[in-house]
C-alpha positions in Angstrom: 0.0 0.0 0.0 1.6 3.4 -0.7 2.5 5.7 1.3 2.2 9.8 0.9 2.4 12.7 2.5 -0.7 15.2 1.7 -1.2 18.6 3.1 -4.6 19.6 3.9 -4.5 23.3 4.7 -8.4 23.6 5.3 -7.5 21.4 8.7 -3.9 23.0 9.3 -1.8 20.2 9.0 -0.4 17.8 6.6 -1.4 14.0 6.9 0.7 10.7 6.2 -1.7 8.5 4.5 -1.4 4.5 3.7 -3.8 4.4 1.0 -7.0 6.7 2.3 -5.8 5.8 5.9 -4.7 8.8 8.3 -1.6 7.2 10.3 -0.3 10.3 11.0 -0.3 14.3 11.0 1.3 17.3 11.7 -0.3 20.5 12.8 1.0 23.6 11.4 0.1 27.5 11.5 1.9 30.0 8.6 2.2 33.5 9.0 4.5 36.3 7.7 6.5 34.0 5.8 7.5 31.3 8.8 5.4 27.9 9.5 5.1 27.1 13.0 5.3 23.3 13.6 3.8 22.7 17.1 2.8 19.0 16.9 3.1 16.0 15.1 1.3 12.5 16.0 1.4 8.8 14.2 -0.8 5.8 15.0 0.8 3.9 17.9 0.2 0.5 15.6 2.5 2.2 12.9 5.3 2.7 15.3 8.9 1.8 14.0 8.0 1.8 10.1 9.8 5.2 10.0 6.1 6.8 9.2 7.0 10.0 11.1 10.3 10.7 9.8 8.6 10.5 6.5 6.0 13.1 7.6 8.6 15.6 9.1 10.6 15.4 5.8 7.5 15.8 3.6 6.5 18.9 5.5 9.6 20.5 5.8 10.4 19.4 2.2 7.1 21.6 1.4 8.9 24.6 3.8 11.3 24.9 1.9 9.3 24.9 -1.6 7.5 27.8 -0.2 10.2 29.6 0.6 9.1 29.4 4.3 11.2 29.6 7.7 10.1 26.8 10.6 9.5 27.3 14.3 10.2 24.0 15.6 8.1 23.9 18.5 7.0 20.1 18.2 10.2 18.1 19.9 10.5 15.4 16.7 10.3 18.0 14.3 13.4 19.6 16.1 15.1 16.3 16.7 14.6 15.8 12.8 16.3 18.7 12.0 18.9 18.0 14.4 19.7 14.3 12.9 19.9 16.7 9.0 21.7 19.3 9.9 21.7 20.0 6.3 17.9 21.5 7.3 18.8 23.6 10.1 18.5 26.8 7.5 15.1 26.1 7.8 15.2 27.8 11.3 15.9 31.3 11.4 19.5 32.2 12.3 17.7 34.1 15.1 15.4 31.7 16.3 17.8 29.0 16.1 19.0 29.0 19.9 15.6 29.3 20.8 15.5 26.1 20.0 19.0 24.6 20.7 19.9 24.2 17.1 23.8 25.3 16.1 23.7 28.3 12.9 24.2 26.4 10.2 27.9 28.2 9.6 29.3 27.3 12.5 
């Protein structure tokens, strides 16, 4: 059964979907240009399949097609980005030590 990420702005949050199944989503908010990422959530029966590590990187895949900055609140989302550090330019120089993430020049 395939797997995809969908974002369903109407509901504020993008959805991992097996088939028409939800198995997973993360809530999001955008404004003035940054998308705030304060939760994610997968089915506890789809634990260990990776389902939520392919969420994170389909919506901060999307980010970054938008041209959009992320606020990181959700802990996974931030841990993500920590295992990529090619993705900590999604975070704001400035908000970066807000959330414990090194500048991406350093």
């Amino acid at each position: 059964m395939e797997t995809t990420v969908v974002d369903v702005p109407e509901r504020g949050r993008f959805e991992v979907r097996q088939g028409e199944r939800v198995v997973g989503l993360a809530s999001y908010h955008v404004d003035k240009g940054q998308m705030t990422l304060p939760h994610t959530e997968v089915d506890p029966a789809m634990g260990g399949q990776g389902i939520g590590k392919m969420l994170v990187a389909g919506v901060l895949d999307a980010a970054r097609e938008r041209g959009l900055t992320v606020l990181p609140y959700c802990s996974f989302v931030r841990h993500y980005i920590q295992q990529h550090p090619e993705l900590v330019d999604l975070v704001a120089a400035e908000d970066r030590p807000h959330f414990g993430l090194e500048p991406a020049d350093r």
